[in-house]
N, C-alpha and C positions, 0 to 999 in steps of 0.2 A: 605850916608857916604862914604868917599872915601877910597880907600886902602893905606896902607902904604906904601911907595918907596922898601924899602928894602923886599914889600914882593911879590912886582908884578913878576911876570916870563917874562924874558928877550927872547928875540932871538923868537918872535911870537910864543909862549907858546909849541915850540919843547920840549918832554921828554928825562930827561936825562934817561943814561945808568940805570937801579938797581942794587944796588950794592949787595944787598941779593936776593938768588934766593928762591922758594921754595921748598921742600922737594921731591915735582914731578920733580922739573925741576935740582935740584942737582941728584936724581937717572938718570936722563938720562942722565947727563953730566959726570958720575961716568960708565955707561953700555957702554959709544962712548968709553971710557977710557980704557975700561976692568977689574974696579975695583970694580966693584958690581954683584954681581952673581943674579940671579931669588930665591926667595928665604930665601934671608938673611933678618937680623933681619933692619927694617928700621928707627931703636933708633940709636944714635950716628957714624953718616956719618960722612967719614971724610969731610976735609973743601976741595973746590972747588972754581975755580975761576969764577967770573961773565964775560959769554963772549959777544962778541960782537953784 
């Protein structure tokens, strides 16, 4: 069975950016920042952006 057009991955199956980090890699992108302490409670981080 063949795959459908619209769901093969383009550009020789290079991954894109993710747009959600996870909760490891939001605290260390909040500690480069200075806005997470050692420590703190690690329930509602704030939002952070996904870099590059």
């Amino acid at each position: 069975m063949s795959q459908h057009k619209s769901l093969k991955m383009s550009g020789g199956g290079l991954q894109k950016k993710r747009s959600v980090l996870k909760r490891w890699e939001r605290i260390d992108e909040l500690r480069k920042q200075g806005r997470y302490q050692d420590g703190a409670p690690v329930q509602h981080l704030p939002k952070t952006k996904a870099s590059a």
